[in-house]
C-alpha positions as protocol buffer text, in pm:
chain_id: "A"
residue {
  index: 1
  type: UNK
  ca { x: 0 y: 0 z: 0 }
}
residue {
  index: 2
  type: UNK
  ca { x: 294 y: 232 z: 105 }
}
residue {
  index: 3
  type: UNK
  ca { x: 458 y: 131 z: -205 }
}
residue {
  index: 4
  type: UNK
  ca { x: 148 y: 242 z: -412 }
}
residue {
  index: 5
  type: UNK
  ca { x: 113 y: 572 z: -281 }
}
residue {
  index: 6
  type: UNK
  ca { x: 516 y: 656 z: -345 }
}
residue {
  index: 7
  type: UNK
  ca { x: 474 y: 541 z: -678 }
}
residue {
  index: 8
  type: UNK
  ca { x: 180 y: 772 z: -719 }
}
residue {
  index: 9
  type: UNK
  ca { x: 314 y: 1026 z: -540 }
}
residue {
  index: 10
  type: UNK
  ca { x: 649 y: 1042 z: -769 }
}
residue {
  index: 11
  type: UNK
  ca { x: 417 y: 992 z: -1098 }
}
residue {
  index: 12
  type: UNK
  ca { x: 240 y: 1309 z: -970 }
}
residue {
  index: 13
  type: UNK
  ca { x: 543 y: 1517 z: -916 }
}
residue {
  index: 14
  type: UNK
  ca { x: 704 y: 1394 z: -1237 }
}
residue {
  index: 15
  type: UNK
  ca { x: 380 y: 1495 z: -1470 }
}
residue {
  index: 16
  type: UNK
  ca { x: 362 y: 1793 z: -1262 }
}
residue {
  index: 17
  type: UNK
  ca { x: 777 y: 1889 z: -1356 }
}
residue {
  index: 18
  type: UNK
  ca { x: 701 y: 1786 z: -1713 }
}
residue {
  index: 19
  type: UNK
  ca { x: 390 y: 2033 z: -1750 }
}
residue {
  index: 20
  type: UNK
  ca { x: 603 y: 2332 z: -1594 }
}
residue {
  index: 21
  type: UNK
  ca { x: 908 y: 2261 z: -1828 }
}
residue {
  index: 22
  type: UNK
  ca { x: 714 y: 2235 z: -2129 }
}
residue {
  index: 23
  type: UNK
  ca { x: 531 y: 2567 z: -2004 }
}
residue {
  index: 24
  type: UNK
  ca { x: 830 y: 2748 z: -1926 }
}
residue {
  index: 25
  type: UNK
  ca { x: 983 y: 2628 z: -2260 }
}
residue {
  index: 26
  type: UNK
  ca { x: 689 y: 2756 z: -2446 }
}
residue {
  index: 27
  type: UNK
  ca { x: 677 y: 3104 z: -2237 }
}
residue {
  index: 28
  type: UNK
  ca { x: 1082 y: 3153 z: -2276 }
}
residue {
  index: 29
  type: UNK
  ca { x: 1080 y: 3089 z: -2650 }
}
residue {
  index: 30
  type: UNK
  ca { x: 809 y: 3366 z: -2662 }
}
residue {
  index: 31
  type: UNK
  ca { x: 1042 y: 3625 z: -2495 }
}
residue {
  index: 32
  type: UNK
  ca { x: 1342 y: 3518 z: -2642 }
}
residue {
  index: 33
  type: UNK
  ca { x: 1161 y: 3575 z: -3053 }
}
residue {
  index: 34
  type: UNK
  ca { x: 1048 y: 3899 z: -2869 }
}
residue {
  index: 35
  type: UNK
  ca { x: 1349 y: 4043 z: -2754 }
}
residue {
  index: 36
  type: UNK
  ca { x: 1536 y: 3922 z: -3062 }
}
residue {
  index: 37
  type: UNK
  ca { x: 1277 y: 4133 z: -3294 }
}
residue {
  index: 38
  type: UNK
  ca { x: 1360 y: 4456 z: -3090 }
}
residue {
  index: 39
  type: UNK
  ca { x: 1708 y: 4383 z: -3079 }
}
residue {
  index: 40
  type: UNK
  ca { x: 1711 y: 4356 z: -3481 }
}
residue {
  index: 41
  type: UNK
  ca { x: 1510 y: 4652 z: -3573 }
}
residue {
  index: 42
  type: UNK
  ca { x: 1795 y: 4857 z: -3365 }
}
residue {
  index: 43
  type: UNK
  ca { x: 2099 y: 4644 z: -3444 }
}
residue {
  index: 44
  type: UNK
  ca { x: 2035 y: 4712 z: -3816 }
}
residue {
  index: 45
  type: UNK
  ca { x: 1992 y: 5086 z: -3760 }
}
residue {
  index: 46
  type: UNK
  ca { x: 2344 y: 5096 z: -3575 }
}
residue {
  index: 47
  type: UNK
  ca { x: 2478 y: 4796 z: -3830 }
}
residue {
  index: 48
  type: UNK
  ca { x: 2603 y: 5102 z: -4076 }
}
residue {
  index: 49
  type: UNK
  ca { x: 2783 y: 5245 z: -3797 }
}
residue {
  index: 50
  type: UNK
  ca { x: 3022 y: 4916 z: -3740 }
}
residue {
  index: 51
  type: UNK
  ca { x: 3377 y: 5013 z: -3895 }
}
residue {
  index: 52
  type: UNK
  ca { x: 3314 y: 5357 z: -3924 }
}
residue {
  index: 53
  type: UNK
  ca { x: 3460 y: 5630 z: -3798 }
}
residue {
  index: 54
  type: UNK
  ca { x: 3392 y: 5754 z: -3464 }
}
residue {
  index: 55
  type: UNK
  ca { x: 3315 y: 6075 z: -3578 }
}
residue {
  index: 56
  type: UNK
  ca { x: 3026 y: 6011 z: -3837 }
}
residue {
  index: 57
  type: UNK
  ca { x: 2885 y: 5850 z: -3564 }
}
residue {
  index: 58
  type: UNK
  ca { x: 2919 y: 6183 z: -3343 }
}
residue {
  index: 59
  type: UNK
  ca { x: 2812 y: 6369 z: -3639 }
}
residue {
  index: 60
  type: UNK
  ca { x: 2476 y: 6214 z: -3697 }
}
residue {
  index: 61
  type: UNK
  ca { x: 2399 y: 6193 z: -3337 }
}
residue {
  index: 62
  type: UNK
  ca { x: 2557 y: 6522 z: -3238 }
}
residue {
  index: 63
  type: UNK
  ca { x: 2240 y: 6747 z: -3131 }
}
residue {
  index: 64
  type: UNK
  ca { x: 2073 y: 6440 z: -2889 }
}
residue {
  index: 65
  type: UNK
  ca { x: 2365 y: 6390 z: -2700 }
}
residue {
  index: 66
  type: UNK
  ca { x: 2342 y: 6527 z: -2391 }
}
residue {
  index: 67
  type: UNK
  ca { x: 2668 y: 6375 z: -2209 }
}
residue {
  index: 68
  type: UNK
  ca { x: 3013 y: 6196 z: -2369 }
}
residue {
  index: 69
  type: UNK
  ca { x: 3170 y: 5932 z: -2154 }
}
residue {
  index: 70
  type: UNK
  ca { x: 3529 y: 5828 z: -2227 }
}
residue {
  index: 71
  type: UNK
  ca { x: 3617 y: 5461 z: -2108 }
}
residue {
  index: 72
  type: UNK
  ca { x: 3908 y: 5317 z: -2062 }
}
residue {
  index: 73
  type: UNK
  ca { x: 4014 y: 4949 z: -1995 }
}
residue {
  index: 74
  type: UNK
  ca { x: 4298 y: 4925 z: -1849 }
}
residue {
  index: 75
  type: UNK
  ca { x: 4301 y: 5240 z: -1670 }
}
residue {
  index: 76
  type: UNK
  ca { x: 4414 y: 5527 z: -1899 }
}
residue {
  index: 77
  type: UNK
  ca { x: 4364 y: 5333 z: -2187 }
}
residue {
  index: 78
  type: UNK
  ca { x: 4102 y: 5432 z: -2405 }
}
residue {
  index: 79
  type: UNK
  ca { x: 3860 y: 5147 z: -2516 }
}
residue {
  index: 80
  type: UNK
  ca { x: 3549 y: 5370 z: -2582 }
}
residue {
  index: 81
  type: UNK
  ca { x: 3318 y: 5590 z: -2524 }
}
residue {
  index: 82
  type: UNK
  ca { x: 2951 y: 5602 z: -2399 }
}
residue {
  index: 83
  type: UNK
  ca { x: 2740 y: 5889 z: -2590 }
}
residue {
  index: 84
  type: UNK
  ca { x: 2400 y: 5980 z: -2309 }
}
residue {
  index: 85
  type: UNK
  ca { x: 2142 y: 6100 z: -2524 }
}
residue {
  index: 86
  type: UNK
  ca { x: 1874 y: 6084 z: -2221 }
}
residue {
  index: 87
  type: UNK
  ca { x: 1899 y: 5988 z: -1845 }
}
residue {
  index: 88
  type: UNK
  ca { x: 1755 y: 5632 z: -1974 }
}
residue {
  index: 89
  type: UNK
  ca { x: 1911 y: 5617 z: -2309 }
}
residue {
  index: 90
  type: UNK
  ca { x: 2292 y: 5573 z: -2426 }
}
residue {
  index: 91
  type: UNK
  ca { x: 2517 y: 5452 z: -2708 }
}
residue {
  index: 92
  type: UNK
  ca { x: 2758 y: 5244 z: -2567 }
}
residue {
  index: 93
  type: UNK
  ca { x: 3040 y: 5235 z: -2821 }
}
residue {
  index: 94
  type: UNK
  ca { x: 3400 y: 5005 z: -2819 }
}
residue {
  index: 95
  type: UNK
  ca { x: 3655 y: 5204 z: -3020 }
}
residue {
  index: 96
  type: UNK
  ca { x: 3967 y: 4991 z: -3276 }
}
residue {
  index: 97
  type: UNK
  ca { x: 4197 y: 5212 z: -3441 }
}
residue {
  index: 98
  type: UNK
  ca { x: 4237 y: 5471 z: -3187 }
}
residue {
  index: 99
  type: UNK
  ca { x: 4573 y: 5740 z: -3287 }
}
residue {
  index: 100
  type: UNK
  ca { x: 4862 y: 5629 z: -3125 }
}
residue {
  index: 101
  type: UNK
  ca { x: 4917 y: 5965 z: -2969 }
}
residue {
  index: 102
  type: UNK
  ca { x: 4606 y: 5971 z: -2840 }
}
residue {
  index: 103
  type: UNK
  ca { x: 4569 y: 5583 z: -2690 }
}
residue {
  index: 104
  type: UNK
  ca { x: 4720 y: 5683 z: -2303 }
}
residue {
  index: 105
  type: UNK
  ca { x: 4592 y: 6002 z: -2164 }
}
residue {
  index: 106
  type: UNK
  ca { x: 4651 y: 5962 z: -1762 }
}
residue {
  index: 107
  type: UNK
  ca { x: 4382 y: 6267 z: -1733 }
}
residue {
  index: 108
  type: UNK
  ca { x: 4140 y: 6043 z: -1902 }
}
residue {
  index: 109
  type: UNK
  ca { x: 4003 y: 6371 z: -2096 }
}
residue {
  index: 110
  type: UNK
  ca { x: 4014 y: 6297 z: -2453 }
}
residue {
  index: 111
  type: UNK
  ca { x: 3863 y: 6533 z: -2745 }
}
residue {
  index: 112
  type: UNK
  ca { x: 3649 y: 6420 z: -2999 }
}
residue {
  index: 113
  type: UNK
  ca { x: 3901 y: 6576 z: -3260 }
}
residue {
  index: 114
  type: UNK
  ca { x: 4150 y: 6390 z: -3139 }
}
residue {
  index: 115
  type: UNK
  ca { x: 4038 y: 6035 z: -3161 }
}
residue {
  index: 116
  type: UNK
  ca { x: 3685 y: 6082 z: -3380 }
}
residue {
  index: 117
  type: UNK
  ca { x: 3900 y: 5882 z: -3698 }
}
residue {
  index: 118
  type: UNK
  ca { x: 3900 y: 5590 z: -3427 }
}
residue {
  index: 119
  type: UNK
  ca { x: 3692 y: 5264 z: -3589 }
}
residue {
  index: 120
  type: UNK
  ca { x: 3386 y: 5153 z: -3441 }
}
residue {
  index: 121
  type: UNK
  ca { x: 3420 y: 4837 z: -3334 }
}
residue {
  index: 122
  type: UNK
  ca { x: 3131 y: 4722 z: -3179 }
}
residue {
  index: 123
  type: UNK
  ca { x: 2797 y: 4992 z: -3120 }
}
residue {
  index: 124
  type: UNK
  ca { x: 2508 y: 4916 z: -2882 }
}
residue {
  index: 125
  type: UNK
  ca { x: 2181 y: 5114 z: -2774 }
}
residue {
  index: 126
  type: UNK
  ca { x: 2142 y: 5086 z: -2441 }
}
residue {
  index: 127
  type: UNK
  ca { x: 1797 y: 5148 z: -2266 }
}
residue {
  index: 128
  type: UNK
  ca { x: 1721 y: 5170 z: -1899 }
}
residue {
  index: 129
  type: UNK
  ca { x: 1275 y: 5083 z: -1804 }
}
């Protein structure tokens, strides 16, 4: 009897981990053809961008951004640059190419002018709900 009920019992509980799985599959798929839509609509607006220059980039964007962000990885380095065009909205931007002159700056304060021929390497939209 005892043996009956287990059975049961784990029969129950492995139906009831199927159903979830297959649920969850079916919900995560959803998001993930979701997300991916939204992520294509903007990655092919940005796609022209990858290669160019830095400062067509800057050029085109010039009058919505609000605040540039120089980063640099490791320290003093310049990798990129982060363009804020709104307190929830931001390019995020990895730089190849960058002037040799202009690669170390220990102020971290670099100019536009000074490094806009840099390549884009990689260019993502980044939005904060």
């Amino acid at each position: 009897m005892k043996k009956g009920i287990f059975i049961t019992i784990i029969g129950i509980i492995i139906v009831g981990i199927t159903y979830f799985g297959i649920e969850m599959y079916g919900f995560a798929k959803g998001v993930k053809e979701d997300s991916q839509k939204q992520i294509g609509i903007k990655k092919t607006e940005l796609s022209k961008y990858q290669n160019a220059e830095l400062s067509i980039f800057y050029k085109d964007f010039e009058k919505k951004i609000t605040e540039i962000i120089w980063t640099d990885e490791p320290p003093a380095k310049l990798s990129g640059v982060i363009l804020e065009v709104s307190e929830n909205k931001y390019y995020e931007i990895d730089l190849d190419s960058i002037p040799e002159l202009y690669r170390m700056n220990l102020e971290m304060n670099w100019k536009m002018s000074e490094v806009g021929n840099s390549k884009i390497r990689n260019i993502k939209l980044i939005e904060k709900n």
